[in-house]
Backbone bond lengths (Angstrom), bond angles and torsions (degrees), N, CA, C in turn:
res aa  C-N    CA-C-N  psi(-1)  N-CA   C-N-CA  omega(-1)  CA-C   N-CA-C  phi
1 X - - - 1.443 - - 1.522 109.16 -
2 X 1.149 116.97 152.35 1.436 120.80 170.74 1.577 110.92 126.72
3 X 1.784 141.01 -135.17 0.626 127.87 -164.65 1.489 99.33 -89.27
4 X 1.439 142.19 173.21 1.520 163.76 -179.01 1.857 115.41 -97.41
5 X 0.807 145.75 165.30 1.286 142.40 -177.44 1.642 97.02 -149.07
6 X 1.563 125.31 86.11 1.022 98.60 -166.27 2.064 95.22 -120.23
7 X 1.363 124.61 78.43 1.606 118.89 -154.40 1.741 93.63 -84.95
8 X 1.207 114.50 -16.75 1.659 124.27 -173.58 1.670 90.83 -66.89
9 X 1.556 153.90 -26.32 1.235 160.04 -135.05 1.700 96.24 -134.38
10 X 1.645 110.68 79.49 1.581 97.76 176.78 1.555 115.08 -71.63
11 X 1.738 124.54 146.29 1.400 114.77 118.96 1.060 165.44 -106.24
12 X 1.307 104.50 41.42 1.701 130.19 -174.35 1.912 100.81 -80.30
13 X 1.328 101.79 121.63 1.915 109.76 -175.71 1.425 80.47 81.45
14 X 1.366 140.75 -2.61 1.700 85.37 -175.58 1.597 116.58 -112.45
15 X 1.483 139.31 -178.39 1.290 102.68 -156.98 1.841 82.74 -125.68
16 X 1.470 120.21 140.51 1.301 119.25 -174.22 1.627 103.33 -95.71
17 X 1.371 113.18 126.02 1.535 116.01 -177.16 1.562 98.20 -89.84
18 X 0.836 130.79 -68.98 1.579 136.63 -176.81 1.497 120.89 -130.14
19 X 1.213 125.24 160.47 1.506 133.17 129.16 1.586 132.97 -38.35
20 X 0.855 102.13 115.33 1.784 104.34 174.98 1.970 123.43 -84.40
21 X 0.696 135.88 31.52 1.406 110.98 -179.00 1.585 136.74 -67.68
22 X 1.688 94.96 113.51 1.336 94.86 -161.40 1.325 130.30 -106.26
23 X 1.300 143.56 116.10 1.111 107.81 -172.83 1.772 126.28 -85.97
24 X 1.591 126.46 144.84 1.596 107.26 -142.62 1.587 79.92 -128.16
25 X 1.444 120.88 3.63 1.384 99.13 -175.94 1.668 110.17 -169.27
26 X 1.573 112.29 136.49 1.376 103.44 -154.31 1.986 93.08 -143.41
27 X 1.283 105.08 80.94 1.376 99.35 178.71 1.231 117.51 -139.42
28 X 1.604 135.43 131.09 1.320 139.62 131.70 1.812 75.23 111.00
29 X 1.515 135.94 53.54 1.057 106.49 -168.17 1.575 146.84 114.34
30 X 1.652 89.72 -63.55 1.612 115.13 -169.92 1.443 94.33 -104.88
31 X 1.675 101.70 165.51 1.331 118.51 -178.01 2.103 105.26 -126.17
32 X 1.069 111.33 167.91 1.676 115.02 171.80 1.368 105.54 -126.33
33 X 0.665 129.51 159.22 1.853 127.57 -159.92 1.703 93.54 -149.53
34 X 1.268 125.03 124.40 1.772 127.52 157.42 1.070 94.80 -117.09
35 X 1.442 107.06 150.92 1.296 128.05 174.59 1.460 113.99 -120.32
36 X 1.066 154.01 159.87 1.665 141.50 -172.74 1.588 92.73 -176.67
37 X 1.661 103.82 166.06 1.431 118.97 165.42 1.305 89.67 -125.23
38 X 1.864 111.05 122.52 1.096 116.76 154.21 1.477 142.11 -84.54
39 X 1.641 121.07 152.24 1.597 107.05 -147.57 1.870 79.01 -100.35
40 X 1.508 110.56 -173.42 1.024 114.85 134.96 1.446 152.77 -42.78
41 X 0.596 112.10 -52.02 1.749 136.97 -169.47 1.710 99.24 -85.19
42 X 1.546 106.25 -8.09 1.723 106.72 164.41 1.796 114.71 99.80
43 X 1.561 96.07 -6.48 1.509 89.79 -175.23 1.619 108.24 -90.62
44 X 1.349 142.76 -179.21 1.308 147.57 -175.94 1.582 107.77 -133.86
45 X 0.917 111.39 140.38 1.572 141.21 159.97 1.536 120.86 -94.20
46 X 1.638 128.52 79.45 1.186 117.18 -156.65 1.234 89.93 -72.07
47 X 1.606 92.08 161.74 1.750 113.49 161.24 1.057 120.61 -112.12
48 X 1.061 135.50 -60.43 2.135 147.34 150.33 0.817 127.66 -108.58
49 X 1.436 120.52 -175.78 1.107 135.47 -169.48 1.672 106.87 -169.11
50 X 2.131 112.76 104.93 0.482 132.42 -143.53 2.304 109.14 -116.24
51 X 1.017 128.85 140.59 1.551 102.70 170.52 1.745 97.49 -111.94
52 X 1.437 133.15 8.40 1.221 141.68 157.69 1.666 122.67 -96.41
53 X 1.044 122.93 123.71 1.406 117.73 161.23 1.178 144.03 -48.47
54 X 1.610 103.81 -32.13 1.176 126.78 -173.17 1.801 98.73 -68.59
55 X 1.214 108.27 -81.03 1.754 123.22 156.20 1.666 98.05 -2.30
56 X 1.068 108.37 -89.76 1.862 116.96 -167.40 1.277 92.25 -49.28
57 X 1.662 139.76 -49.33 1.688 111.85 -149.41 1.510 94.03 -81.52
58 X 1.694 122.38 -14.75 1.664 123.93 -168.01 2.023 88.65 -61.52
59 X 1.300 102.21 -44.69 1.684 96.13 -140.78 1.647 85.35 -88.42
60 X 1.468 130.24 -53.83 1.455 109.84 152.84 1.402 123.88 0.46
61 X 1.628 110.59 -71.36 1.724 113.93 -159.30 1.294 88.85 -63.93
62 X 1.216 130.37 -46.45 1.444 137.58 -154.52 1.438 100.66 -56.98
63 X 1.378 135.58 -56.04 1.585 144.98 -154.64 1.554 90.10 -90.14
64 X 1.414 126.27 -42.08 1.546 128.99 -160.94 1.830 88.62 -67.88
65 X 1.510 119.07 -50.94 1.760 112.96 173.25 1.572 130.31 -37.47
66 X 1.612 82.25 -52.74 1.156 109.76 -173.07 1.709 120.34 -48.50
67 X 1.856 113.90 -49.71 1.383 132.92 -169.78 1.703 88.38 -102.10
68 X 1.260 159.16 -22.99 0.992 144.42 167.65 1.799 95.67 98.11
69 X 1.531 122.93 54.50 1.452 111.74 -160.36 2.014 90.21 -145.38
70 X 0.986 105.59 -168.26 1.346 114.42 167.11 1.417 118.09 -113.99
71 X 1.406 128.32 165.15 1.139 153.61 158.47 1.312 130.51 -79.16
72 X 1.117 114.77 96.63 2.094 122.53 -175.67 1.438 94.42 -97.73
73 X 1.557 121.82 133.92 1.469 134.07 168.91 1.642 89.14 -114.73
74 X 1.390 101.92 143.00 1.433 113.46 178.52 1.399 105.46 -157.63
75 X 1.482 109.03 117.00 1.513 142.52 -172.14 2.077 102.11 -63.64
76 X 1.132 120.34 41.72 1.765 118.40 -175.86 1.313 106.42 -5.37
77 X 1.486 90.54 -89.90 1.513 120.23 -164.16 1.808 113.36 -115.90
């Protein structure tokens, strides 16, 4: 858990519409948290992978600063 290493996923040309934080998993309790920068064209570049919310919306704000975009939280599952 924590931050993602994903260098195989370029964003050079590509244009980042938002932050993703998602939640992908909701069992016995616990939660799973992804985090991604989404491109245009609809594909994602994850960033983490979180079982706190708090965690994902920190590193969210962080990437959403970073690209000059907003932050979408979305409840999956």
């Amino acid at each position: 858990m924590g931050l993602l290493d994903t260098p195989d996923i370029p964003t050079d040309g590509r244009r980042v519409t938002h932050v993703r934080v998602d939640r992908i998993g909701n069992a016995g309790g616990k939660e799973l948290w992804w985090v991604a920068l989404a491109f245009e064209d609809e594909s994602t570049k994850p960033s983490g992978m979180f079982t706190d919310l708090e965690s994902a919306e920190d590193l969210g704000r962080r990437l959403a600063g970073e690209w000059g975009v907003e932050v979408t939280v979305t409840y999956v599952v």
